[in-house]
C-alpha positions as CSV (number, residue, x, y, z in Angstrom):
1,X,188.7,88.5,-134.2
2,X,189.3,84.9,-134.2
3,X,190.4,82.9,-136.7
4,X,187.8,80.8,-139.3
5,X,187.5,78.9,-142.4
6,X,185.5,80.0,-144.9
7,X,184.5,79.3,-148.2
8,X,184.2,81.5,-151.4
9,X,183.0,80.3,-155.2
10,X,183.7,82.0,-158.2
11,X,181.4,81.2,-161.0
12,X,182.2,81.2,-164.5
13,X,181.2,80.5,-168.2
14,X,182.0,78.8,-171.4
15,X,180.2,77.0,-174.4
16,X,181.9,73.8,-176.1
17,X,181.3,70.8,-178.4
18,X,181.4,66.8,-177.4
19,X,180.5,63.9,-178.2
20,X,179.9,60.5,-175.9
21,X,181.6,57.7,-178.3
22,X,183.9,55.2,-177.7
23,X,185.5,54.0,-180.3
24,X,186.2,50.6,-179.6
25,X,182.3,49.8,-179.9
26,X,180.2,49.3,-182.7
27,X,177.8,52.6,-183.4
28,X,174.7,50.6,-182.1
29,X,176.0,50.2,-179.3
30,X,177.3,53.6,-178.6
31,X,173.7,54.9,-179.5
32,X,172.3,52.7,-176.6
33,X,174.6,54.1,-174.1
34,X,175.2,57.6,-175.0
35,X,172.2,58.5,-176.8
36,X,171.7,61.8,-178.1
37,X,175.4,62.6,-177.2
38,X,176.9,59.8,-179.8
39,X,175.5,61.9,-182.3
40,X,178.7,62.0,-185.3
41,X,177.6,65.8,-185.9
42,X,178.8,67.0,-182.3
43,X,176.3,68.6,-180.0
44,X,176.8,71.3,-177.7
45,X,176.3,72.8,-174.2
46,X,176.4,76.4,-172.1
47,X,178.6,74.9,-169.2
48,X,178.6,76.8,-165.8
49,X,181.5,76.6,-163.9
50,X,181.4,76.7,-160.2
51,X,185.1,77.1,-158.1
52,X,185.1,76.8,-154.4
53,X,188.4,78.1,-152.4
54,X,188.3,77.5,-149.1
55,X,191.1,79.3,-146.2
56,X,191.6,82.0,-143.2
57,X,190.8,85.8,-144.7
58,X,193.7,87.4,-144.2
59,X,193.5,90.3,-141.6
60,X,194.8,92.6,-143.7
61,X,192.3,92.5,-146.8
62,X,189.7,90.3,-145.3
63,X,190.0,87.9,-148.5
64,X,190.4,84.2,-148.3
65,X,191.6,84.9,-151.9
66,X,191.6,87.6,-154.2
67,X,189.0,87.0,-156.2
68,X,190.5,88.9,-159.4
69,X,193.4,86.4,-159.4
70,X,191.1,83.7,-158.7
71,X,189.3,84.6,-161.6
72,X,192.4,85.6,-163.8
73,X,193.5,81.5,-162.6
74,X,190.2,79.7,-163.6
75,X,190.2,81.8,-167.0
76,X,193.4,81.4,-168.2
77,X,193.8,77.2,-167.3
78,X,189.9,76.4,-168.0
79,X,188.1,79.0,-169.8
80,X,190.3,80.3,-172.4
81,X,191.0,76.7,-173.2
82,X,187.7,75.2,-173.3
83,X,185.3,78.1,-174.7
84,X,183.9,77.5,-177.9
85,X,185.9,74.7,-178.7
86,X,185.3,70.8,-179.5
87,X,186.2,68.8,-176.6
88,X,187.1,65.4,-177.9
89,X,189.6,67.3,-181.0
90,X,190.7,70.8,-180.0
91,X,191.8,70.5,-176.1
92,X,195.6,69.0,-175.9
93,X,194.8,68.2,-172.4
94,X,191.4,66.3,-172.9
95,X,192.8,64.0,-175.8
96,X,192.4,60.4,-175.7
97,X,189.9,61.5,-172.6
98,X,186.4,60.1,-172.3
99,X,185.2,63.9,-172.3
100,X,182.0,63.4,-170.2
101,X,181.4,65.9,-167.3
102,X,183.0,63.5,-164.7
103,X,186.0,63.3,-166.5
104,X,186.8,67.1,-167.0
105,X,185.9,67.8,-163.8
106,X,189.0,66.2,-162.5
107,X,191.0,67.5,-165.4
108,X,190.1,70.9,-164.1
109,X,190.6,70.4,-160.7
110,X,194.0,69.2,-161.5
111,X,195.0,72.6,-163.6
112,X,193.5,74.7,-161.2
113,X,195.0,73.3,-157.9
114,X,198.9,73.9,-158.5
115,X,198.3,77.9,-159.5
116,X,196.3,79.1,-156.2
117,X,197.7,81.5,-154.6
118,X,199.3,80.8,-151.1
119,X,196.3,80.6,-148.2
120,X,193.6,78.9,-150.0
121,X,193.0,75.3,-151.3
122,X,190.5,73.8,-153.3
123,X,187.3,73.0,-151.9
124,X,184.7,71.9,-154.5
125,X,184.0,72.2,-158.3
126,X,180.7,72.0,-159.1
127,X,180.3,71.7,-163.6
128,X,176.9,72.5,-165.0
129,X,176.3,70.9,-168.6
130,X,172.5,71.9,-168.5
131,X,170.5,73.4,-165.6
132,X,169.5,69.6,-165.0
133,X,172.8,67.8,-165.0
134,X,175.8,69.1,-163.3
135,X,178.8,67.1,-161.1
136,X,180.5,67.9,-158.0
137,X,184.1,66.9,-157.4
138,X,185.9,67.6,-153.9
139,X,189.5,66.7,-154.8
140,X,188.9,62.8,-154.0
């Protein structure tokens, strides 16, 4: 069988808490820019994470990656950490960070990259904050 790249996505889930606000502007203008998501009381979403690992299978187990680890990876750096919790006050490694959904996006592309497993890379990250708005980030 000859050898191909191919591409596998593991989908996951959490719920958090943000708010759109910079600080350094006066509260009208943070309500013209960030709308709905300056609001001082928080608002929330049901995020749907999307992980794309791209390598050769290896003969042996036809897997580009094991998706069990993959899943143990992207739950223990992201999910655990993020899952029912308030973005801009109870994540150490989203303080001081803007946290819109271009911004953690590359956050968790950074965690996840240095803990896959040998023979598979990154491809995409695709972050759903509603089934309207979602971001794609390829490592760029």
């Amino acid at each position: 069988m000859r050898k191909h790249i191919t591409y596998i996505t593991r989908k996951e889930h959490f719920n958090a808490a943000h708010k759109l606000y910079n600080p350094s502007w006066s509260e009208e203008k943070n309500n013209d820019v960030f709308g709905k998501c300056a609001n001082k009381y928080w608002h929330g979403h049901n995020f749907d994470l999307y992980v794309t690992v791209k390598g050769i299978a290896n003969p042996e187990t036809g897997f580009v990656v094991d998706l069990k680890k993959l899943k143990t990876i992207i739950r223990s750096q992201i999910t655990e950490e993020l899952d029912h919790k308030n973005l801009n006050e109870d994540v150490p490694f989203l303080k001081g960070i803007m946290p819109s959904i271009e911004n953690i996006i590359v956050i968790i592309w950074d965690r996840l990259e240095p803990h896959l497993p040998e023979g598979c890379s990154l491809h995409k990250i695709t972050l759903y904050e509603t089934p309207n708005n979602f971001v794609e980030y390829y490592g760029e």
